[in-house]
DRENDOVO-537449 format. One line per 3 residues: number of its first residue (from 1); for each residue x, y, z of C-alpha. Coordinates in pm, 1 decimal. Layout:
<nodes>
NUM) X Y Z; ...
</nodes>
This chain:
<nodes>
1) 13769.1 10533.5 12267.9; 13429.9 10424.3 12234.7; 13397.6 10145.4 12466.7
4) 13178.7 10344.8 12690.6; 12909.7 10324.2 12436.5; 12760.3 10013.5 12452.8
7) 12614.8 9981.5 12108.7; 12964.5 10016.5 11974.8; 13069.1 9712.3 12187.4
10) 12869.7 9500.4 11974.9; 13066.9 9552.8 11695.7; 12738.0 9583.0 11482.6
13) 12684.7 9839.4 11180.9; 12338.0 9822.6 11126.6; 12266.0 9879.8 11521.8
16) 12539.9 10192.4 11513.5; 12418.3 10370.2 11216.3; 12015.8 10332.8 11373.2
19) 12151.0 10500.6 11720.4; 12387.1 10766.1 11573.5; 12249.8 10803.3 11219.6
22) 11896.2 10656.6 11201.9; 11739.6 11028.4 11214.7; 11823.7 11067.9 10899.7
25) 11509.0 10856.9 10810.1; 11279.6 10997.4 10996.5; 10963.8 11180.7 10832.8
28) 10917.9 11540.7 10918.8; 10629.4 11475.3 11109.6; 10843.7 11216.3 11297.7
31) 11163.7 11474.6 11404.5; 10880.8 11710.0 11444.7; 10707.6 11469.0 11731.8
34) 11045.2 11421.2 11917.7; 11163.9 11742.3 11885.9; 10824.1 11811.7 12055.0
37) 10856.0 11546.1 12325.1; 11233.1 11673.2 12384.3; 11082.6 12061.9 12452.8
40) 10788.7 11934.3 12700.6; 11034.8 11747.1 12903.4; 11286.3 12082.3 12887.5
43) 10976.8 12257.4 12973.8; 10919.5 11992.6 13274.8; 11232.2 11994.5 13380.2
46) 11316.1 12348.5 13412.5; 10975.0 12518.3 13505.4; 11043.9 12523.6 13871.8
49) 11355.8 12691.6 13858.0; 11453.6 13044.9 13964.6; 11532.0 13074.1 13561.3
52) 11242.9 12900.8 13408.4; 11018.7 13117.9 13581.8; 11192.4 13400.6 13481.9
55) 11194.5 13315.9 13097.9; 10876.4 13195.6 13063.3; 10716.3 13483.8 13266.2
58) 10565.8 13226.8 13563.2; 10400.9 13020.4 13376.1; 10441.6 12645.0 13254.2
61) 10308.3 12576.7 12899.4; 10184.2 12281.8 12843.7; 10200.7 12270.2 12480.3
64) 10432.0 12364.0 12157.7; 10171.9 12618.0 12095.0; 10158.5 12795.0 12428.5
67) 10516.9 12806.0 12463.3; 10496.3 12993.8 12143.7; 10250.1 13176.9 12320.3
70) 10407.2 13257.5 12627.7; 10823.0 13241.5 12585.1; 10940.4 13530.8 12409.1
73) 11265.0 13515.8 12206.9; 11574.5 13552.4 12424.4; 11945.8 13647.6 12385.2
76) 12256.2 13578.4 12620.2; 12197.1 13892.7 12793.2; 11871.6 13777.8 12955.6
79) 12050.7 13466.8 13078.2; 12379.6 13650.4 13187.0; 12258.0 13790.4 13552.1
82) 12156.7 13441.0 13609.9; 12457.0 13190.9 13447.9; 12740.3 13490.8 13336.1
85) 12962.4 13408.0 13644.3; 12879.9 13049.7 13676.4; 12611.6 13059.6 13903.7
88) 12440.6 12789.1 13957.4; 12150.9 12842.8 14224.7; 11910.1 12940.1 13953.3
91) 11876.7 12647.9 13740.5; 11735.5 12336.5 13772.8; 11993.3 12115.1 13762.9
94) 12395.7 12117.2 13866.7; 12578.7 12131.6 13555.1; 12844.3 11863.1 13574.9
97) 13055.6 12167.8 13368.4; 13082.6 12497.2 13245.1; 13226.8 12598.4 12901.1
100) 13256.6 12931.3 12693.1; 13275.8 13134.3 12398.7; 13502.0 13406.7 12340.8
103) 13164.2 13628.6 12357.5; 13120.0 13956.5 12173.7; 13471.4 14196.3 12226.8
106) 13626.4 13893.9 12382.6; 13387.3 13846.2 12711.5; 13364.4 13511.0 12765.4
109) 12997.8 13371.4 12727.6; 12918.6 13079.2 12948.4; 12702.9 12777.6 12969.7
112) 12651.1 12542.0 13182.0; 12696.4 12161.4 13072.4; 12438.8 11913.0 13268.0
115) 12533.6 11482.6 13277.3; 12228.4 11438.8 13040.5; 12354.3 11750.5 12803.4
118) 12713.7 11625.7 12788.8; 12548.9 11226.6 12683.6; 12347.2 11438.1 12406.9
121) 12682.9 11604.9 12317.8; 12887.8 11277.2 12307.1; 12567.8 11088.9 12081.6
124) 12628.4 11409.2 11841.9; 12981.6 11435.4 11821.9; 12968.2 11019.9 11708.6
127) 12695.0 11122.1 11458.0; 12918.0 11342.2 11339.4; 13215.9 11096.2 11281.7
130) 13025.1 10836.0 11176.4; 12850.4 11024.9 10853.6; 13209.7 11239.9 10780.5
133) 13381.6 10841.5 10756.9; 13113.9 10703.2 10563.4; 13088.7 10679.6 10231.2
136) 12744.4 10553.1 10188.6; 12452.9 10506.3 10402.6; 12449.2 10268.6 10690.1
139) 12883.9 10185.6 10636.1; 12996.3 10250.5 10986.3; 13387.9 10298.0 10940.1
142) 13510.5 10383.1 11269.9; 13570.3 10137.0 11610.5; 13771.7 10112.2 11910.3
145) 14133.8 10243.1 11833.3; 14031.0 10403.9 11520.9; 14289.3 10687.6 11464.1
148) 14211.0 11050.3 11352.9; 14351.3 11420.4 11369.2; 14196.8 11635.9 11661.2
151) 14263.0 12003.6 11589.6; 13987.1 12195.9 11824.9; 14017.8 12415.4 12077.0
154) 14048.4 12353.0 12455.5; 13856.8 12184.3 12656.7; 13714.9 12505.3 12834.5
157) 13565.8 12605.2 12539.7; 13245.9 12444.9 12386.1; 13403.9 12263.3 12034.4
160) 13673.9 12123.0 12293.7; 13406.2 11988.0 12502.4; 13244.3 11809.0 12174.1
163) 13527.3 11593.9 12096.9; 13616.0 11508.5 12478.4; 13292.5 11397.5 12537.1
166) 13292.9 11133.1 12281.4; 13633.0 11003.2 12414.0; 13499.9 10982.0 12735.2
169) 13790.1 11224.4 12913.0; 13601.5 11512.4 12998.5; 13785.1 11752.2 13219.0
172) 13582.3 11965.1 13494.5; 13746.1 12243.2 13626.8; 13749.4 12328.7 13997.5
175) 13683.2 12740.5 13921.9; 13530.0 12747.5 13553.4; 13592.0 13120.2 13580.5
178) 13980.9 13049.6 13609.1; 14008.6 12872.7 13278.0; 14293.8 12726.1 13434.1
181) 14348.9 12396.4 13184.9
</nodes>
């Protein structure tokens, strides 16, 4: 299951509960800094787009505090006319997937999934295993083959995503709109 993460291939505890766990150590100044790093690459990465220039209003900020600045709050509906039908000419990258929630009155909500986004997914979904097994910091109780109960919905929709990801099976429609399975 998790041989496709190579830190779990080494068998070791104390270099599994740094990768998946180790944030749990970190200062608030220190999240604070990479949570700052991760925006300014977002930023980067998305500024060109049809999209990003649309929510940020043209503009690229260059820091937390321009962002602020600039980038007003946002809901699903200003994203809909550009994502709602799976569209994918106005964002930066091609999502490798597309998953959805049941949405407000039952219409479905989607969002695209890109390779990167689906890794971050996977690194959570292990953090997540790893603290609900342990019973004390740094014990790392799960490995290859270790069994457990998957109750979650399918893989079209965002929580079936999460645990796919970490078992390295993701599925990827050929019309996300069909939610064919």
């Amino acid at each position: 299951m998790f041989s496709r993460e190579p830190v779990f291939q080494s068998g070791d505890p104390v270099r599994i509960w740094q990768k998946f766990c180790g944030f749990l150590d970190l200062s608030l100044q220190e999240f604070m800094d990479i949570q700052e790093v991760l925006l300014m690459e977002q930023i980067e990465l998305v500024a060109d787009s049809s999209l990003g220039k649309k929510i940020m209003n043209g503009h690229k900020p260059g820091n937390v505090e321009e962002f602020r600045r600039l980038v007003p709050l946002t809901t699903y509906e200003d994203y809909a006319p550009y994502i709602g039908d799976c569209q994918e000419d106005a964002l930066a990258i091609k999502p490798k997937l597309w998953a959805h929630t049941s949405g407000r009155g039952g219409q479905f909500k989607w969002a695209p999934y890109t390779e990167q986004a689906l890794e971050r997914l996977g690194d959570a979904a292990l953090s997540e295993l790893i603290l609900a097994a342990a019973n004390q910091k740094g014990e790392v109780r799960i490995r290859e083959g270790s069994p457990f109960l998957c109750v979650l919905a399918p893989p079209t929709i965002h929580f079936g995503y999460h645990f796919l990801v970490i078992c390295g099976a993701v599925w990827t429609p050929t019309d996300p709109a069909s939610g064919d399975i």
